[in-house]
C-alpha positions as CSV (number, residue, x, y, z in Angstrom):
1,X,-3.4,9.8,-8.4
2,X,-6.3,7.4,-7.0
3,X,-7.7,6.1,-9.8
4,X,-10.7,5.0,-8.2
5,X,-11.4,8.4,-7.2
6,X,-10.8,9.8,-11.3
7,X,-12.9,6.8,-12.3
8,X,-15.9,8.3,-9.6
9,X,-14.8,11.8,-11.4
10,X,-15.2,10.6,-15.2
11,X,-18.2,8.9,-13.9
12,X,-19.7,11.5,-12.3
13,X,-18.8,14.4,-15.7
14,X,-20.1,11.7,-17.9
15,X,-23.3,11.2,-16.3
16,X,-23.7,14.6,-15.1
17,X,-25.1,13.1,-12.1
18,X,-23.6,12.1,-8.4
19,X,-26.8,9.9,-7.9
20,X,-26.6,8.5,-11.2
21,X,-22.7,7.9,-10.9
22,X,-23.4,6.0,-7.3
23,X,-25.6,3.5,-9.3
24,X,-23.6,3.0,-11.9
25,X,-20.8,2.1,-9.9
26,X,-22.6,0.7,-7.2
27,X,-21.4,2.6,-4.2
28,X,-23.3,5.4,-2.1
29,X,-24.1,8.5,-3.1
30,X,-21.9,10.2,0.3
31,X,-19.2,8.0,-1.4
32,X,-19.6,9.7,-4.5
33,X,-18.8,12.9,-2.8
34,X,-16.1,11.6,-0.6
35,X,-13.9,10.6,-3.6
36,X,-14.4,13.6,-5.4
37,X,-13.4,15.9,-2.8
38,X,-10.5,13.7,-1.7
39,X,-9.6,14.0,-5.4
40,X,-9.6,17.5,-5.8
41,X,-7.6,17.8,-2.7
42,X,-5.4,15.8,-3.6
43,X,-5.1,18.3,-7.0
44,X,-5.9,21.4,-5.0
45,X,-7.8,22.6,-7.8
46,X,-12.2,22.8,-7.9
47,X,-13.3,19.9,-10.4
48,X,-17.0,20.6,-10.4
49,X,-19.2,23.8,-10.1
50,X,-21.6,23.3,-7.2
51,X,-24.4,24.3,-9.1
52,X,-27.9,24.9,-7.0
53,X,-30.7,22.7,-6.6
54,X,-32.1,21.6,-9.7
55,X,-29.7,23.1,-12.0
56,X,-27.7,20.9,-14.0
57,X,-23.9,19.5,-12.8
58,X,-20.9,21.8,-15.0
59,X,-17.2,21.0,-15.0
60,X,-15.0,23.9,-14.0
61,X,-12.2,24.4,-16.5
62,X,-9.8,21.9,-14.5
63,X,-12.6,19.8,-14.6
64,X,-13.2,19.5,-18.3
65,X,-9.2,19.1,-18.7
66,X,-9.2,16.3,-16.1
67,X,-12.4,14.4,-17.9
68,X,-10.9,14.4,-21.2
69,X,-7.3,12.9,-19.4
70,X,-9.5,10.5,-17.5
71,X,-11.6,9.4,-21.0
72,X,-7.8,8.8,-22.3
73,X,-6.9,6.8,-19.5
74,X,-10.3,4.5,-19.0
75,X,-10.2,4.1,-22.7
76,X,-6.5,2.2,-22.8
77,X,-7.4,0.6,-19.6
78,X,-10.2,-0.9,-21.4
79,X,-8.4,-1.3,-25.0
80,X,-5.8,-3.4,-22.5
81,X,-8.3,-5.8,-21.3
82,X,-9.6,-6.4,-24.9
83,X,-6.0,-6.8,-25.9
84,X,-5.2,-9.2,-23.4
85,X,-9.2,-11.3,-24.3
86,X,-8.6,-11.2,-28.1
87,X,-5.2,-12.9,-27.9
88,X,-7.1,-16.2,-29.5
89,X,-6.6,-16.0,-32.5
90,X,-10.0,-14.2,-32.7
91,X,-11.7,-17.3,-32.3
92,X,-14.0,-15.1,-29.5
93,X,-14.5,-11.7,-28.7
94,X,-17.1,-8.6,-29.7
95,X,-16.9,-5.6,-32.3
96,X,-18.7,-3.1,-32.2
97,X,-19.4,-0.5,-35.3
98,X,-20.9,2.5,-35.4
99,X,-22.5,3.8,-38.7
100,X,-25.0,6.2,-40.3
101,X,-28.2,4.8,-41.7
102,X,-27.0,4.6,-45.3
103,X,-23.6,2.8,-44.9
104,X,-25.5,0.4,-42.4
105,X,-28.2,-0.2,-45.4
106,X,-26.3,0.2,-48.5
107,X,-22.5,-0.5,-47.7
108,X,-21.6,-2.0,-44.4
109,X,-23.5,-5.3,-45.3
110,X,-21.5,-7.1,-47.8
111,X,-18.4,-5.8,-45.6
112,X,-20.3,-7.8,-42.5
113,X,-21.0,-10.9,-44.4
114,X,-17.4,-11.4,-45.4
115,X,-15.9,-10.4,-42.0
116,X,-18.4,-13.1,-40.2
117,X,-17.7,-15.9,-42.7
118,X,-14.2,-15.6,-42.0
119,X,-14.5,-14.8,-37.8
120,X,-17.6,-16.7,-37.1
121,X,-17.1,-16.7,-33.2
122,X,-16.7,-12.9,-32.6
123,X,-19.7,-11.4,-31.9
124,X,-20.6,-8.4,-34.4
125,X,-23.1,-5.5,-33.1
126,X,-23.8,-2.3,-35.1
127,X,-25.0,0.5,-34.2
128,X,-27.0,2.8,-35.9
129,X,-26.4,7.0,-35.4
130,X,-25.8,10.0,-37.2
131,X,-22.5,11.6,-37.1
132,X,-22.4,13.8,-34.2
133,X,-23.6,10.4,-32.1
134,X,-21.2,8.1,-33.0
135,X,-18.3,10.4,-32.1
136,X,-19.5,10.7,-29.0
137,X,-20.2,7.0,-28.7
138,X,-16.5,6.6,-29.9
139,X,-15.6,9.3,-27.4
140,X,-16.9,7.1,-24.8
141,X,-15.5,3.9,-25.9
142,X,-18.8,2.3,-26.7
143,X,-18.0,1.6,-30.2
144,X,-14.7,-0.2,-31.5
145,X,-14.8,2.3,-35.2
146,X,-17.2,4.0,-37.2
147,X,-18.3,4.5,-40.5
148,X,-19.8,7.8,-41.3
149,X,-19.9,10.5,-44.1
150,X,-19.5,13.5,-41.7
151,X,-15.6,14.9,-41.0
152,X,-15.1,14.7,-37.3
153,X,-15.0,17.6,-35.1
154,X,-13.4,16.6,-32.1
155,X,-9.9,16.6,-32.3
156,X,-8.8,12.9,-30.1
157,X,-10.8,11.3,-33.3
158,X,-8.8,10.1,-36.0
159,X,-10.5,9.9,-39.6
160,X,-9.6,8.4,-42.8
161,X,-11.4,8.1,-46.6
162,X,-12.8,5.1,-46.7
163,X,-15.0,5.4,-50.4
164,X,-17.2,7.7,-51.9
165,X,-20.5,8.3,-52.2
166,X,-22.6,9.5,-55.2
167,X,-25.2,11.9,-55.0
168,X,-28.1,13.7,-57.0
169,X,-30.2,16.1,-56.2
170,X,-33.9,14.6,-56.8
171,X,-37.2,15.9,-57.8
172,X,-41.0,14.6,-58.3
173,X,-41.0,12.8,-61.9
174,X,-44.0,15.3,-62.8
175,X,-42.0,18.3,-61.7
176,X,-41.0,20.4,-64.6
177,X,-37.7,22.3,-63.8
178,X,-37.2,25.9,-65.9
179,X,-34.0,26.5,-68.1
180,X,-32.7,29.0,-65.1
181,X,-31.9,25.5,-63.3
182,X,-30.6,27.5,-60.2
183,X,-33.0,30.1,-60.0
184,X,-35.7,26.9,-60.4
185,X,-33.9,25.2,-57.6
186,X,-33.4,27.8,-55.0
187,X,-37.3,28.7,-54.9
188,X,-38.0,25.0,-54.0
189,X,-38.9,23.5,-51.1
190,X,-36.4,21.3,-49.6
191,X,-36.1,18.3,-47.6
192,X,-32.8,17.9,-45.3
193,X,-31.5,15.5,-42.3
194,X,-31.6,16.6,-39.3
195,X,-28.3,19.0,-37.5
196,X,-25.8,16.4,-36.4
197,X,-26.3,14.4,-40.0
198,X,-23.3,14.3,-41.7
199,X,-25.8,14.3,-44.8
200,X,-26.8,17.4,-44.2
201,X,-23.2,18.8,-43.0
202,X,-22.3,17.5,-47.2
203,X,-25.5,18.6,-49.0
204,X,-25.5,22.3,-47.1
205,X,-21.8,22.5,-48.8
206,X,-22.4,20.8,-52.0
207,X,-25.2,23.1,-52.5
208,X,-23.8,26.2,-51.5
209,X,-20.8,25.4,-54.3
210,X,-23.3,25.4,-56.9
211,X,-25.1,29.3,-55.7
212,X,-28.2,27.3,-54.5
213,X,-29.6,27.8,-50.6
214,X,-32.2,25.5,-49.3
215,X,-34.2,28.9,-48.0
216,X,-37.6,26.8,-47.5
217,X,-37.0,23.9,-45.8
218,X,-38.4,21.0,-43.2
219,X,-35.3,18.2,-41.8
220,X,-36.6,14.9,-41.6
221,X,-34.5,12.0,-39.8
222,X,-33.6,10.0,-42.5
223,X,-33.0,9.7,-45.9
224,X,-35.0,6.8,-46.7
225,X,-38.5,8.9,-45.4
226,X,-37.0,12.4,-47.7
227,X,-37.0,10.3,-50.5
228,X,-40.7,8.9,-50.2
229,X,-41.4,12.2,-49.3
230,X,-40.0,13.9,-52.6
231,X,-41.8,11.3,-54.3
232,X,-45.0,12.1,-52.8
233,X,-44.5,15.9,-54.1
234,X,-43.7,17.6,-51.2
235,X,-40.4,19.0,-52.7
236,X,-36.6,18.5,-53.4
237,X,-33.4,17.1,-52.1
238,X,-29.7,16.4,-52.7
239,X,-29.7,12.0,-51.6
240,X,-27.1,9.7,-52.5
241,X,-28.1,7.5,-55.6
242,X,-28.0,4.1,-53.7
243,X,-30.7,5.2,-51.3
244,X,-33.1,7.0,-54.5
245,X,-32.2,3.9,-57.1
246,X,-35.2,1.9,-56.3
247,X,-37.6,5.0,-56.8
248,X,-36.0,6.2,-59.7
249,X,-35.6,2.6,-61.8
250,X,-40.0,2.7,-60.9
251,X,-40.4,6.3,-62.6
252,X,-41.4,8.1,-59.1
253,X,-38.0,10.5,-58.8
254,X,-36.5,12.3,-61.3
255,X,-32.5,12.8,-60.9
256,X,-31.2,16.0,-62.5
257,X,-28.2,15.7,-64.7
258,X,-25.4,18.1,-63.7
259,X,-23.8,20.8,-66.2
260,X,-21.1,18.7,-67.8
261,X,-22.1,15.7,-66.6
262,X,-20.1,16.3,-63.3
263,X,-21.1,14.5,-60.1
264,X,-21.7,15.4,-57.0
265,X,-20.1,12.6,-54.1
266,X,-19.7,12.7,-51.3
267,X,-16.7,11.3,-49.2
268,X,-17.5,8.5,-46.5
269,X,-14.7,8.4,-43.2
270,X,-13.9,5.5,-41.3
271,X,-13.0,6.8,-37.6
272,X,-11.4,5.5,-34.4
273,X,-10.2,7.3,-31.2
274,X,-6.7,7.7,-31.3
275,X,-6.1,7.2,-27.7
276,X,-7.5,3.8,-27.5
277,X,-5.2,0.9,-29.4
278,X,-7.6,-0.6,-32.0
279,X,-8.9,-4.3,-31.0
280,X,-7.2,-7.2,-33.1
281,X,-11.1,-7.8,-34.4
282,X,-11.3,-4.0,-35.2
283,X,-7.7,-4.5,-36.6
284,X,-8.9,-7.1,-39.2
285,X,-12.4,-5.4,-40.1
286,X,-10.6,-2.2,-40.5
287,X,-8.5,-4.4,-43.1
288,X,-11.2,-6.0,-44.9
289,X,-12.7,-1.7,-45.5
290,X,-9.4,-1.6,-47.5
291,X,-8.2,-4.7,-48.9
292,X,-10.3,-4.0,-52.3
């Protein structure tokens, strides 16, 4: 197979666009097109619907199948390269993570500061997503591993527990609950992350455990502005405790104690894309997540 004609392909399906493919690869547009149809001669099978003017590019079914073979391939090609760069002892280099909002806040730092102390020459970035995003971003080799509290959908994404998160559900300090707890909670108003979140995929399923559905609700982006937002009074939610503690310790949030003093947590996943041979920096962060 021509790999520079799959490479205009998985360029081309991950863009969605033959002019925006051209850029990025810095060829012409009638280029573009060239190599794909020599490609899918070459295949004898229809890669790409040729949609109408204006209407947006869609993989036929061969097409999808190629794309994710192709996202297989580009991703060892580039693990190879970072293979062949890292081989110095990790004296240079770049990781990249991927986390939610909380673990970058709450947990990823002290994680960070060790990790840099002990590799000060390889370049850290993180980047902040919810769940749905970083997958992607892992997906599409952007990201080295990720940190999230959302199970991953896609099936080419490998996950494992990394720790556990404790949550309560929250309330205004003047709020004065009933003794029908669950009856109290399910008329309330309720604040939630926004769909891809894997806060909310955890708090819609913790709360549907314990017979409660957030009926009345509005989704804010991030849990930081829910929990300024219960303390302003406009209504409930379920938050881990790292991200309410400060509000709590100054009297403006109320946590409510569960029956029995059990505790809602939730569990937070470290991911990587199984077709794409971990880095030797990922190697050794992913070591320092689990050496405690």
């Amino acid at each position: 197979m021509n790999l520079h004609a799959l490479r205009v392909f998985h360029t081309v399906a991950k863009l969605g666009s033959f002019s925006g493919a051209a850029e990025a690869l810095f060829i012409s547009q009638p280029a573009v097109s060239k190599a794909l149809k020599e490609l899918e001669y070459q295949l004898n099978i229809q890669l790409i619907e040729r949609a109408s003017k204006g209407k947006k590019l869609t993989l036929s079914e061969g097409g999808q199948a190629l794309f994710e073979h192709a996202r297989s391939i580009f991703a060892i090609e580039k693990a190879a390269i970072e293979d062949i760069k890292s081989r110095t002892g990790l004296k240079r280099g770049t990781l990249v993570i991927g986390t939610s909002t909380t673990i970058a806040s709450y947990w990823l730092p002290p994680y960070l500061a060790n990790f840099c102390a002990q590799y000060p020459h390889i370049k850290v970035e993180v980047q902040v997503a919810n769940t749905a995003q970083i997958e992607l971003a892992l997906l599409e080799c952007t990201i080295d591993l990720a940190l999230v509290e959302g199970t991953p959908t896609e099936p080419h994404i490998i996950s494992k527990h990394w720790q556990n998160d404790l949550m309560s559900v929250v309330i205004p300090s003047n709020f004065k609950p009933t003794k029908d707890l669950k009856a109290w909670l399910n008329k309330q108003f309720w604040l939630l992350r926004e769909p891809g979140s894997g806060t909310l995929e955890v708090s819609v399923k913790l709360l549907q455990q314990h017979g409660i559905t957030a009926k009345n609700s509005m989704q804010l982006g991030s849990n930081e502005a829910i929990a300024r937002a219960v303390a302003q009074g406009m209504g409930v939610a379920l938050l881990p405790n790292v991200v309410t503690e400060d509000l709590v310790q100054l009297g403006k949030l109320t946590r409510l104690s569960q029956k029995n003093n059990e505790q809602l947590s939730r569990p937070l996943y470290q991911l990587h894309y199984k077709d794409r041979p971990s880095s030797h920096a990922a190697q050794a962060f992913e070591k320092s997540l689990f050496s405690e």
